[in-house]
C-alpha positions as CSV (number, residue, x, y, z in Angstrom):
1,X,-107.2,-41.1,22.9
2,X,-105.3,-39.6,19.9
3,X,-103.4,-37.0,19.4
4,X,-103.7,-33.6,16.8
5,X,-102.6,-36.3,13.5
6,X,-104.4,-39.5,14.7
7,X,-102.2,-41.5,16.5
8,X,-102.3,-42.9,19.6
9,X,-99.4,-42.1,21.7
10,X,-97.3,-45.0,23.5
11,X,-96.9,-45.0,27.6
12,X,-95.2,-46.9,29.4
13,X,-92.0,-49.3,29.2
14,X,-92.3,-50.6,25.2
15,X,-93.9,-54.1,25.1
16,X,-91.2,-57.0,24.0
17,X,-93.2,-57.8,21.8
18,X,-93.8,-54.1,20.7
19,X,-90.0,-54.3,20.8
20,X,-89.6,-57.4,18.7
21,X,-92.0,-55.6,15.8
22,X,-90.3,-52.1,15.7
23,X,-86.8,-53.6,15.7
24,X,-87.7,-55.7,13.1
25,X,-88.7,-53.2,10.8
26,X,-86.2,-51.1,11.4
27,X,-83.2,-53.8,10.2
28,X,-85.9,-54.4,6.8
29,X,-85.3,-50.6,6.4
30,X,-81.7,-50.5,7.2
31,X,-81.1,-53.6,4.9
32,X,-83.1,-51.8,2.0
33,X,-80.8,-48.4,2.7
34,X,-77.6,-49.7,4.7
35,X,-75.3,-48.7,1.2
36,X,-76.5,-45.6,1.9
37,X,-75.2,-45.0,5.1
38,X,-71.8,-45.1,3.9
39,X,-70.2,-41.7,2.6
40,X,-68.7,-43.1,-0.9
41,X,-72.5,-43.8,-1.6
42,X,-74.0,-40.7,-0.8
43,X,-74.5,-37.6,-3.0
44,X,-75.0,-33.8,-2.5
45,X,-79.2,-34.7,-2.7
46,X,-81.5,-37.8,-2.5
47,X,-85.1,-38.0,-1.9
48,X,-86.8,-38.9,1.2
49,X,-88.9,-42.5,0.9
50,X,-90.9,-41.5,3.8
51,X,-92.7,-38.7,5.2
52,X,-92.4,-38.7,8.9
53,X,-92.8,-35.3,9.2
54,X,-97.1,-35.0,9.2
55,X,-97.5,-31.1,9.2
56,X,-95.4,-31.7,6.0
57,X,-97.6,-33.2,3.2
58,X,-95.2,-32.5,0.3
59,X,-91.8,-34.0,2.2
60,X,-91.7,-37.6,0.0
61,X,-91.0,-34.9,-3.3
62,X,-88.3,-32.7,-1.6
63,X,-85.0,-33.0,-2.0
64,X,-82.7,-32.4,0.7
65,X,-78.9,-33.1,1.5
66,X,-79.0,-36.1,3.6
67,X,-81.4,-37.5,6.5
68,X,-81.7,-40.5,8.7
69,X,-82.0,-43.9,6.8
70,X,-84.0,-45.3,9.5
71,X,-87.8,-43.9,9.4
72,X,-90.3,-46.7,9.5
73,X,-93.5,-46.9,8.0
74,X,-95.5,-47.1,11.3
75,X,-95.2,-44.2,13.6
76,X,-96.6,-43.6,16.6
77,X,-96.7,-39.7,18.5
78,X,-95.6,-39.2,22.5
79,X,-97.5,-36.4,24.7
80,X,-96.0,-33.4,24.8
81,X,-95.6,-31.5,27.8
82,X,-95.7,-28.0,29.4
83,X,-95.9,-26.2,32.4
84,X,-99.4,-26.5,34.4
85,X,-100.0,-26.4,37.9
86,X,-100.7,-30.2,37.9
87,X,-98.4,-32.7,36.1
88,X,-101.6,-35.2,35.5
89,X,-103.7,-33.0,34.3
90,X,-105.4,-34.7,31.2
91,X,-104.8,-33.9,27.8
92,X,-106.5,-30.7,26.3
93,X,-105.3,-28.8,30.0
94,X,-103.1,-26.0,30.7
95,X,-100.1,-29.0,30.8
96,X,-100.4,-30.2,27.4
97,X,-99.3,-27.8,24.6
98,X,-99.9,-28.9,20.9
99,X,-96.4,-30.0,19.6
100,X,-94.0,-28.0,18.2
101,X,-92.3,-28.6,14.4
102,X,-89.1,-30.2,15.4
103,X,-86.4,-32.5,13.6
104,X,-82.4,-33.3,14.4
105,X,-79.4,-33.0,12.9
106,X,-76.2,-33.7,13.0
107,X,-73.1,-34.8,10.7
108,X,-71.5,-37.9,10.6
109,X,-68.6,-39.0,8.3
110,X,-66.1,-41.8,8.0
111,X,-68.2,-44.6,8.5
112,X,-67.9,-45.7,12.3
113,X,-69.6,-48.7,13.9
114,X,-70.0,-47.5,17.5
115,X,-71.2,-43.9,16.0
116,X,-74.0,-45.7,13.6
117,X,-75.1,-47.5,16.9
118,X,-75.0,-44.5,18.4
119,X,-77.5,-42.9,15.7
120,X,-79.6,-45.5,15.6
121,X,-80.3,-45.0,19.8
122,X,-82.4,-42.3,19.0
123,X,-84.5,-44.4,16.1
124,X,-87.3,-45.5,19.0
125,X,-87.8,-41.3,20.0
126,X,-87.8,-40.5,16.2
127,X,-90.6,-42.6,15.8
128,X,-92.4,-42.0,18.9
129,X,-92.5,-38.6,18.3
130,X,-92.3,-37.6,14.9
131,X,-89.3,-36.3,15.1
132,X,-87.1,-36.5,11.7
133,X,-83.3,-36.7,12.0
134,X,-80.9,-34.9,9.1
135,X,-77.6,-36.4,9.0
136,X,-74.9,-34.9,6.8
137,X,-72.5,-36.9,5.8
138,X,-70.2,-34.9,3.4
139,X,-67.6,-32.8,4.5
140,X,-68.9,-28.6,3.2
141,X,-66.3,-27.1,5.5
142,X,-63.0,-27.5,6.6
143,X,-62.2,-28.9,10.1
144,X,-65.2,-29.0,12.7
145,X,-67.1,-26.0,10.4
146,X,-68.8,-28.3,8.6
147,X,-71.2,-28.4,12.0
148,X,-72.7,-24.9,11.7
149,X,-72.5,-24.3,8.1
150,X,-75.3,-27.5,7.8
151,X,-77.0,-26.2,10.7
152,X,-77.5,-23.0,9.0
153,X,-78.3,-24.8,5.5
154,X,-81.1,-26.3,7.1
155,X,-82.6,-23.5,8.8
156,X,-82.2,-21.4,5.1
157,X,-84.0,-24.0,3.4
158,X,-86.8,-24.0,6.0
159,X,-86.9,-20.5,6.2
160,X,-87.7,-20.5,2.5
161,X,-90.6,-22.6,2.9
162,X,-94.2,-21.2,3.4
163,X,-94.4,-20.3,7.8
164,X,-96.9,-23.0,8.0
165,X,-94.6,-26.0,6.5
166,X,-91.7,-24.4,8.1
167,X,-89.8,-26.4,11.2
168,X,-89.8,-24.1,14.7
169,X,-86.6,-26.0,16.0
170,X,-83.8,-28.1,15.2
171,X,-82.3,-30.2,17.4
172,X,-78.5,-30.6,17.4
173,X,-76.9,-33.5,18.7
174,X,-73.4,-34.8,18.5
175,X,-73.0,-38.3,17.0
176,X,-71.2,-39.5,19.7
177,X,-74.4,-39.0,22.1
178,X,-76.7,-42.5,22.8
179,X,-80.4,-41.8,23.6
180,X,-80.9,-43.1,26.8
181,X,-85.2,-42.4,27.3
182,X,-87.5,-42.1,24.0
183,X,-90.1,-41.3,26.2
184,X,-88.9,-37.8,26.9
185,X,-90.1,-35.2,24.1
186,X,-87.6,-32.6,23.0
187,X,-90.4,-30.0,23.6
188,X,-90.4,-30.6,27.4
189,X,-86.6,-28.4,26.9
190,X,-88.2,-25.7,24.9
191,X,-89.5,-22.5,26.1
192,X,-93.1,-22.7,27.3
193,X,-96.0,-21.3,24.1
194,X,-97.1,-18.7,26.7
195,X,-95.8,-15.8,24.5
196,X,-93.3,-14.8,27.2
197,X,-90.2,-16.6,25.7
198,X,-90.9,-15.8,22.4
199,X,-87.4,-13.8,22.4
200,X,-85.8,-17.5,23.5
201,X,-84.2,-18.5,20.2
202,X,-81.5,-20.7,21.9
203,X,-81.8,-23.5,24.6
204,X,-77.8,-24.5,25.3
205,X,-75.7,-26.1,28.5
206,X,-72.3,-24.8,30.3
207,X,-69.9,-27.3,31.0
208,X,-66.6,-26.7,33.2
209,X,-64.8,-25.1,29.8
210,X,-67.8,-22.7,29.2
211,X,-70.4,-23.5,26.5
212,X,-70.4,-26.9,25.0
213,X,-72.6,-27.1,21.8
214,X,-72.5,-31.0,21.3
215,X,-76.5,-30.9,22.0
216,X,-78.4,-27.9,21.9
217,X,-81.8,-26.6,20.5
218,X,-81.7,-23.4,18.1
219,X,-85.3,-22.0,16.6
220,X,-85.3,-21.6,12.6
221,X,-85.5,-18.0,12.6
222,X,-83.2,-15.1,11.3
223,X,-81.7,-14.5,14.6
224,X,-80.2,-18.2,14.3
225,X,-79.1,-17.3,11.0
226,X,-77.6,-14.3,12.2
227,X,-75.5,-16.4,14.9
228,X,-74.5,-19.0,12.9
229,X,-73.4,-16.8,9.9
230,X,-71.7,-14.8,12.7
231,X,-69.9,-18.1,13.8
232,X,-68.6,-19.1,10.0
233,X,-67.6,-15.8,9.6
234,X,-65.6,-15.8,13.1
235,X,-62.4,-17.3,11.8
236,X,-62.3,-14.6,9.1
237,X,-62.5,-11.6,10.6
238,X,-61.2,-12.2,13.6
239,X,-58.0,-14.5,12.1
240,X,-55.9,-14.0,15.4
241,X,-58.3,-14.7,17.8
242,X,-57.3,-18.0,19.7
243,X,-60.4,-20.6,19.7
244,X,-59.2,-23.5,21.8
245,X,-62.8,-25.7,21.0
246,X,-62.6,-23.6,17.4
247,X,-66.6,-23.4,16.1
248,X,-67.5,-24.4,19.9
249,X,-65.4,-21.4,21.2
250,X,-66.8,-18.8,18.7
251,X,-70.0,-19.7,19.2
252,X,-69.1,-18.9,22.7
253,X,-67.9,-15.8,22.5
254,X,-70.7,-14.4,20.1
255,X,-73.2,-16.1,23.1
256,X,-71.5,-13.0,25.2
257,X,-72.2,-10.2,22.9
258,X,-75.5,-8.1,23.8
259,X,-77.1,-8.6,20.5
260,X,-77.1,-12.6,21.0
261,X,-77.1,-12.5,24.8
262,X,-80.6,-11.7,25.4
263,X,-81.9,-14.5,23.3
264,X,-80.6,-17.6,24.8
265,X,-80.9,-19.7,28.1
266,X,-78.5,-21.8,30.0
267,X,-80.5,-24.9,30.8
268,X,-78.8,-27.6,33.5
269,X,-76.6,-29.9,31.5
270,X,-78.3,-32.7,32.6
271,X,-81.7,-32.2,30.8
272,X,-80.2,-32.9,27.3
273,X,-76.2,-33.2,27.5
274,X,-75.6,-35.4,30.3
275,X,-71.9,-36.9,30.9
276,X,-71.8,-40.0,32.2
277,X,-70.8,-40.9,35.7
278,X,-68.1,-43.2,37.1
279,X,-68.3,-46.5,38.8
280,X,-68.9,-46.2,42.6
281,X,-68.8,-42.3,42.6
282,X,-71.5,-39.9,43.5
283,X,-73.5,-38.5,40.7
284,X,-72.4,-34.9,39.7
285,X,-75.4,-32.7,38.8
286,X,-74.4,-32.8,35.4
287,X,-74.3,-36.7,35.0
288,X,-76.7,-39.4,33.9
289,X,-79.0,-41.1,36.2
290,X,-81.8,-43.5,35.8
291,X,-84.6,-42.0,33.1
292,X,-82.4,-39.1,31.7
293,X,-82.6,-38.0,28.3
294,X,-78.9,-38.9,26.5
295,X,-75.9,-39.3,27.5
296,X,-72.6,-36.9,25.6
297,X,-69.4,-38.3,25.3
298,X,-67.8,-34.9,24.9
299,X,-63.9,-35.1,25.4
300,X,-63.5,-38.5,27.3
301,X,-60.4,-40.8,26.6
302,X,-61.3,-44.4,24.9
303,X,-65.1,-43.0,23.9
304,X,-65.7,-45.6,21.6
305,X,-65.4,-48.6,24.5
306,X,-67.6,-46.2,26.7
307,X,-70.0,-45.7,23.8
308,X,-70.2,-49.3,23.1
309,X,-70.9,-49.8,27.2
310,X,-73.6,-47.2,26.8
311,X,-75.2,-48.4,23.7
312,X,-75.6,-51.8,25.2
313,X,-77.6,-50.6,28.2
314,X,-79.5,-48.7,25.8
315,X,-80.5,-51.3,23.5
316,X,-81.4,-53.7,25.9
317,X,-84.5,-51.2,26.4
318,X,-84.5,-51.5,30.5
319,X,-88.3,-50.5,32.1
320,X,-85.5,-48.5,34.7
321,X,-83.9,-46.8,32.3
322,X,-86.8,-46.3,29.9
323,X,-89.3,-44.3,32.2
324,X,-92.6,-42.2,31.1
325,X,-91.8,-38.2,30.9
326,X,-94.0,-37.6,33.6
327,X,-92.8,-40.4,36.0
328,X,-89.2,-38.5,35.9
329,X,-87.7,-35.3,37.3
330,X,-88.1,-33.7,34.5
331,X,-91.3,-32.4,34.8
332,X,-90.7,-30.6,37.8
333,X,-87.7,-29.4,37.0
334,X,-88.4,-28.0,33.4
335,X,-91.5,-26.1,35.3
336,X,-89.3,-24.8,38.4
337,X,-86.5,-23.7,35.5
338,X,-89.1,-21.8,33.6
339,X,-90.6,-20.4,36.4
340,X,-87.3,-18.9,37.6
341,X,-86.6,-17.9,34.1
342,X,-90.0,-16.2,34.2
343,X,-89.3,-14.5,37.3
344,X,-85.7,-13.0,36.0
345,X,-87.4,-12.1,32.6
346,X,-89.6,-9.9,34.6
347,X,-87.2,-8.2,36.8
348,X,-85.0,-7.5,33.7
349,X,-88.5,-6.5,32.3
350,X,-89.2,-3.9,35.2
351,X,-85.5,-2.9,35.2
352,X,-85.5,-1.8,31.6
353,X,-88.9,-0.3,32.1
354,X,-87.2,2.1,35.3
355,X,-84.1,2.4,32.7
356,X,-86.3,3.8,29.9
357,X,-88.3,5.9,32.4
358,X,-84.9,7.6,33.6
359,X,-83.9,8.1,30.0
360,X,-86.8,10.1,29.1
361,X,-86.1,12.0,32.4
362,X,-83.1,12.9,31.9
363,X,-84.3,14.0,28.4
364,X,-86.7,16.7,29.7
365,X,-84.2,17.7,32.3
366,X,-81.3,18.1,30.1
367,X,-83.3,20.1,27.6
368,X,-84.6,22.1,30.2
369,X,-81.7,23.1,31.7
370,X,-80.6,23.6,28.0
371,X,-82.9,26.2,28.2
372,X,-82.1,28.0,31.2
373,X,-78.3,27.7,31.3
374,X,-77.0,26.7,27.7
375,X,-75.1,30.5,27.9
376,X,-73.4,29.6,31.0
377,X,-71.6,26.9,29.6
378,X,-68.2,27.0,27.6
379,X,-68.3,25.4,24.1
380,X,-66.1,22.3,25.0
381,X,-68.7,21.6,27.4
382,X,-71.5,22.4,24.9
383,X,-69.9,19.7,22.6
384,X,-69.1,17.1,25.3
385,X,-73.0,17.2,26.2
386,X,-74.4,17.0,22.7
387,X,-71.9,14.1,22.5
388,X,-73.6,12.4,25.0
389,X,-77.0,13.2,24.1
390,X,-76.0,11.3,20.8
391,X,-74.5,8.6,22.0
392,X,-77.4,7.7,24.1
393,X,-80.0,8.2,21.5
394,X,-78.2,5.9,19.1
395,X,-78.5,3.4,22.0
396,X,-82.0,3.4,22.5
397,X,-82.8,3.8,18.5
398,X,-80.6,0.8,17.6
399,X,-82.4,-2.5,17.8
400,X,-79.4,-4.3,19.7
401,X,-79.1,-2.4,22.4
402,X,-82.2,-0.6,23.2
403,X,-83.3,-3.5,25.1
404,X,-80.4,-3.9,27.0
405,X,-80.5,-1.7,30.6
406,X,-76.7,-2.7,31.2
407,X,-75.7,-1.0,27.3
408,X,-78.7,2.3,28.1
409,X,-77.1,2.4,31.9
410,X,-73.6,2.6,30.7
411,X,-74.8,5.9,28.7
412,X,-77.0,7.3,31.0
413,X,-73.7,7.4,33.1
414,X,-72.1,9.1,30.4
415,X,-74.3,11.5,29.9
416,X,-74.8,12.2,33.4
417,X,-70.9,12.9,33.8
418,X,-71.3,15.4,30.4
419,X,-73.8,17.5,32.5
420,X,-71.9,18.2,35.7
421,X,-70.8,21.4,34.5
422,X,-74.7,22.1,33.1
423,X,-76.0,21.0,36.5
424,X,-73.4,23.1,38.6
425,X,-74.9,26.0,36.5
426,X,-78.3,24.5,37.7
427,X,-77.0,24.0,41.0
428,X,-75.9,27.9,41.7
429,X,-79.0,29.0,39.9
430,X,-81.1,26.7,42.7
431,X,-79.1,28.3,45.8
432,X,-80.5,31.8,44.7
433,X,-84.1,30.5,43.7
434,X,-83.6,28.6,47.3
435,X,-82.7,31.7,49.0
436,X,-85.7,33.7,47.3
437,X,-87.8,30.9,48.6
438,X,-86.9,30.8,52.1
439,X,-87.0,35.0,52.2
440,X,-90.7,34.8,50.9
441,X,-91.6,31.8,53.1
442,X,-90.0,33.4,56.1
443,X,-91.4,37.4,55.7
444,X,-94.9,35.1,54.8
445,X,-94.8,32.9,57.9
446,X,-94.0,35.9,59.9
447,X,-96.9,38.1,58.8
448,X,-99.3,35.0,59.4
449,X,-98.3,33.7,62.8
450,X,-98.6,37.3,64.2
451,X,-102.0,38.2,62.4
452,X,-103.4,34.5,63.3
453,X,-107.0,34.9,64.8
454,X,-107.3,38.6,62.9
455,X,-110.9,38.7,61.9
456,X,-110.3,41.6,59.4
457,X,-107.3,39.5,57.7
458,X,-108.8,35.7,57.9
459,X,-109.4,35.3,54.1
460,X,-106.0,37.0,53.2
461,X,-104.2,34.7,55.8
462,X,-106.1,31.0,54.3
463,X,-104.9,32.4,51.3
464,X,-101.4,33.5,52.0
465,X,-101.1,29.9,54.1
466,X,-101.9,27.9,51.2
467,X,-99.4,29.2,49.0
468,X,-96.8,29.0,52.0
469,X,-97.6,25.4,52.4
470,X,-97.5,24.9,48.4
471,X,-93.8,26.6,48.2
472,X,-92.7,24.4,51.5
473,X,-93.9,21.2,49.6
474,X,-91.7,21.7,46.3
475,X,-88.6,23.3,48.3
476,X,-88.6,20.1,50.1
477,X,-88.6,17.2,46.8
478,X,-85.1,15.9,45.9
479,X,-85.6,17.3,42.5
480,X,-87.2,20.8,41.5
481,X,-88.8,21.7,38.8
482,X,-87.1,25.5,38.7
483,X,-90.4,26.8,36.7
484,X,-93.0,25.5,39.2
485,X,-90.8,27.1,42.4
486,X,-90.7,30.2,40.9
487,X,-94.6,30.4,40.2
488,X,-95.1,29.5,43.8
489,X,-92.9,31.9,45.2
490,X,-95.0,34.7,42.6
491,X,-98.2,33.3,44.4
492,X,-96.7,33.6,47.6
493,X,-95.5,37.0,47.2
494,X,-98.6,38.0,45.4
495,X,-100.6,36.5,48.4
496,X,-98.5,38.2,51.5
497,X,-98.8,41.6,49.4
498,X,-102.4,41.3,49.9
499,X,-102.3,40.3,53.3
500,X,-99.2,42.8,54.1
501,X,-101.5,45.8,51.9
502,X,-104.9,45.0,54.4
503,X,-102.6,44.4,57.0
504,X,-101.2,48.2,57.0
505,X,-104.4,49.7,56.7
506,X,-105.7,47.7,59.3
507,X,-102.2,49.2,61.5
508,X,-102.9,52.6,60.0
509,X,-106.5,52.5,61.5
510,X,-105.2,51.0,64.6
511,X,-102.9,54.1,64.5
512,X,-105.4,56.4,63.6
513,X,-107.6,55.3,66.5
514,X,-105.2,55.2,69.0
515,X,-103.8,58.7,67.8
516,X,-107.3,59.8,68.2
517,X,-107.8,58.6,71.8
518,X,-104.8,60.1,72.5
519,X,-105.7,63.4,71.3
520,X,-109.5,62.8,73.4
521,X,-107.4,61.9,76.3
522,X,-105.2,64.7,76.2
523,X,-108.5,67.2,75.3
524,X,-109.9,65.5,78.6
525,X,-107.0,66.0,80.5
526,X,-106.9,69.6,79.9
527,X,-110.4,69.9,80.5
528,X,-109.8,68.6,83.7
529,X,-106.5,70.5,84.2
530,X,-108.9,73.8,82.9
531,X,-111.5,72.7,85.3
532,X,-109.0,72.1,88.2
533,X,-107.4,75.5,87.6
534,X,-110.2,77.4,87.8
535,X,-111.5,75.0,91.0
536,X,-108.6,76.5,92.0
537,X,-108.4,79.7,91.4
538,X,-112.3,80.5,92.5
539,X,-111.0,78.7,95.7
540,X,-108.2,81.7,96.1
541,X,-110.2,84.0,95.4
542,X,-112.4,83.1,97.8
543,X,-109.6,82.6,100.0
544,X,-108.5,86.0,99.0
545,X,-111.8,87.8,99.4
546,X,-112.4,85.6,102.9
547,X,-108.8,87.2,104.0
548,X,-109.6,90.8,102.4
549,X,-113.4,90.8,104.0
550,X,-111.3,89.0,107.6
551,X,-109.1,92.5,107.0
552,X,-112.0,94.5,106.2
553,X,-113.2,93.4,109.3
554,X,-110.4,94.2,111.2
555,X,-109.5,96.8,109.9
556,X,-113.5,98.0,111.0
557,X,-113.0,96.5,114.4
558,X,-109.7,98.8,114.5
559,X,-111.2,101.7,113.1
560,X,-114.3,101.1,115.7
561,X,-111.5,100.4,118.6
562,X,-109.8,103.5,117.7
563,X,-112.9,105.7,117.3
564,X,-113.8,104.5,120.9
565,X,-110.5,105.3,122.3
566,X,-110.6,108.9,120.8
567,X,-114.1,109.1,122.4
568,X,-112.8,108.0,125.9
569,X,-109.7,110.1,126.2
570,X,-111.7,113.5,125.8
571,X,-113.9,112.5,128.5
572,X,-110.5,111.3,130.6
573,X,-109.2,114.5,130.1
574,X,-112.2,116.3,131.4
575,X,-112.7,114.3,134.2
576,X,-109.0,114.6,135.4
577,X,-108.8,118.4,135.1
């Protein structure tokens, strides 16, 4: 199997006799170039013998400040790998990605033995994968700037170069770093092709002192040009600023900026900028083990006698030391790293969506209640608003920060304090609309709980219900939309009117029709009492003409009894005398 140029990648612990070939042809190339590797040789420019770079066709005619004098002749490429959900999947799976453009750099002056050694550790992972290595070797800046300057020179001079030709990444290392592993690709450190971390322009490592920038991998892009002009330029323009590790410290603080902080990740030191341990001590996450990348000799007392006990280990090319990629931790850890990365890309994702989302809301509101209230307000508290609407639409229209929720929230907040007084205007303006509410909910509920069941007034009643239930529904949301309320209260009004209008005729023909039985009942009554009366009255008079005709009676039984006594006594009279 080959890979993308044709060559078929090496696996496994490198052959001695493998070993014997390669490191004889590298001491033929070093003994055709060694004068070169000294600085009193070396010019601003010499031309490349080799081209290791295959994507490159036109490298052996470039000129270019100063590179590696150890690129052999025979090459060989390493598998490169990503994140998949099996770390044996073959090649042409989700695992494999098709290598990235990549080369190192670094500077190296003053001729130094151990520090050539050093170099030459990472000939074997050159070759194995591709990878050329620029070394400057003149002094462009002053003190330790000479680092970023020909970091930057390199990246301008690819950038000038056709997108197809260019490089994607440079490499930085240190020269006092040994290459432990050449079977570990640089690409297994580098954000995953998946399109997510395309913003990833900078792959660094923290130390106990902060950043430390003796290996790290930057993308050639103008973001990295931006950065490391911004580092040159630190010195300048900020003249007083203390830098205790001077191009490592400004590089530092410029990581903490918003416009640079988005674009970087903090892998674990280990990957690619590993100290070394100490005799009989327990490893520190951040120190060298079996299989590890490199090892950094940042800041340690009698380097050059640890560097030389280092480098021997290294060149005696141990099958323990020199393990395949996927035989290591590595493979799971770059996957779990990028995974977690993945996973804090999105919630920073969904939190600058919710951000955004609030923005625009607070847009609408504020111009709304523009609208209503703007006359309320004094004009200090006019201008202290506008100020803030500003502010925060500089924010989101600049390209630094309108991607940043921590730099949007901050005006949000601002703006949020610059419309207390608008919203206390808003505030008294809902306690009226609240109390109109309530009134028309409450004379509403009223006339509908005691006309439920009504036949005459059903319809009005759904209809009047709705709109009660409609009001209810927006009085009760934490936010009101002032326009909407007072519709609904309209409806609800309108609605009750209706049911209130058929509801008083229907009392008015209620009224009628109990004024009407009323009047009947009364007509009855004194029918009755008319009828009763005269009842009466024929009954006395038939009382009265029973007692007159009794007298009449009487009165003839008298008149008869009196008639006979006059007709006795004259016969009485006669008979006595």
């Amino acid at each position: 199997m080959t890979d993308a140029y044709g060559n078929k990648p090496e696996t496994g612990p490198i052959p001695k006799a493998r070993k014997k070939h390669l490191i004889t042809n590298w001491q033929k190339s070093l003994s055709n170039k060694l004068s070169t590797w000294y600085p009193s040789s070396w010019g601003s420019n010499f031309a490349d013998s080799h081209n290791p770079v295959p994507w490159r066709h036109d490298i052996r005619n470039e000129t270019t400040v100063n590179t590696t004098s150890s690129i052999l002749n025979e090459t060989s490429s390493a598998v490169n790998y990503t994140l998949g959900d099996s770390l044996d999947a073959p090649p042409g799976s989700s695992l494999y990605r098709s290598a990235p453009r990549i080369a190192k750099c670094t500077i190296s002056f003053n001729y130094n033995p151990v520090y050539e050694r050093a170099l030459r550790s990472h000939d074997a992972h050159n070759q194995l994968h591709n990878y050329p290595l620029y070394i400057n070797r003149q002094s462009i800046l002053d003190d330790v700037w000479t680092k970023p300057a020909w970091i930057l020179a390199l990246i301008l001079r690819e950038l000038a170069r056709p997108p197809v030709e260019r490089l994607e990444w440079l490499f930085w290392m240190d020269a006092d770093t040994v290459l432990l592993n050449p079977y570990i690709p640089i690409s297994a450190f580098l954000p995953p092709e998946t399109g997510e971390f395309d913003d990833i322009n900078l792959v660094v490592v923290h130390d106990w002192n902060g950043l430390n920038n003796g290996v790290f991998a930057i993308r050639v892009c103008q973001w990295s040009v931006q950065l490391l002009s911004a580092v040159l330029a630190f010195p300048h323009y900020k003249p007083d600023f203390f830098l205790l590790f001077r191009d490592q410290s400004a590089m530092d603080e410029l990581l903490k900026e918003r416009r640079f902080a988005r674009n970087l990740v903090k892998a674990p030191q280990r990957w690619f900028n590993a100290y070394q341990g100490e005799h009989n001590e327990t490893l520190a996450p951040f120190q060298v083990r079996r299989g590890d990348f490199l090892v950094h000799f940042a800041g340690v007392g009698d380097r050059e006698a640890r560097m030389r006990y280092w480098l021997n280990r290294a060149e005696q090319h141990l099958p323990d030391w020199e393990i395949e990629y996927k035989q290591t931790s590595y493979p799971m850890e770059v996957r779990d790293f990028w995974t977690e990365v993945a996973v804090e890309k999105d919630a920073r994702r969904k939190r600058l969506e919710n951000v955004k989302a609030r923005v625009k809301d607070m847009e609408e509101l504020v111009e709304k209640r523009l609208g209503e209230f703007e006359e309320r307000l004094s004009e200090e508290e006019k201008e202290k608003l506008v100020e803030g609407r500003n502010h925060l639409k500089d924010v989101m229209e600049k390209e630094e920060s309108r991607e940043e929720p921590d730099r949007i929230e901050e005006e949000l907040q601002k703006l949020q304090e610059a419309m207390k007084p608008l919203n206390e205007q808003a505030e008294r303006a809902n306690k009226v609309l609240m109390k109109e509410a309530q009134d028309a909910i409450f004379k509403a509920q009223d006339t509908t709980m005691k006309y439920t069941g009504t036949s005459e007034v059903e319809n009005e009643i759904t209809e009047t219900d709705e709109k009660l239930s409609r009001l209810k529904e927006l009085v009760l949301q934490s936010s009101w939309k002032k326009s909407e309320v007072k519709d609904s209260i309209d409806e609800l009004r309108q609605a009750h009117a209706l049911l209130s209008e058929k509801v008083e005729a229907l009392e008015d023909k209620k009224k009628n029709e109990v004024e009407k039985a009323k009047e009947e009942e009364i007509r009855q009554a004194r029918l009755e009492a008319e009828k009763e009366l005269k009842a009466q009255l024929k009954a006395e008079k038939a009382v009265e003409e029973e007692e007159e005709a009794k007298k009449k009676q009487e009165k003839e039984a008298e008149a008869r009894k009196m008639a006979e006594q006059e007709f006795k006594m004259p016969n009485a009279t006669k008979a006595d005398s």
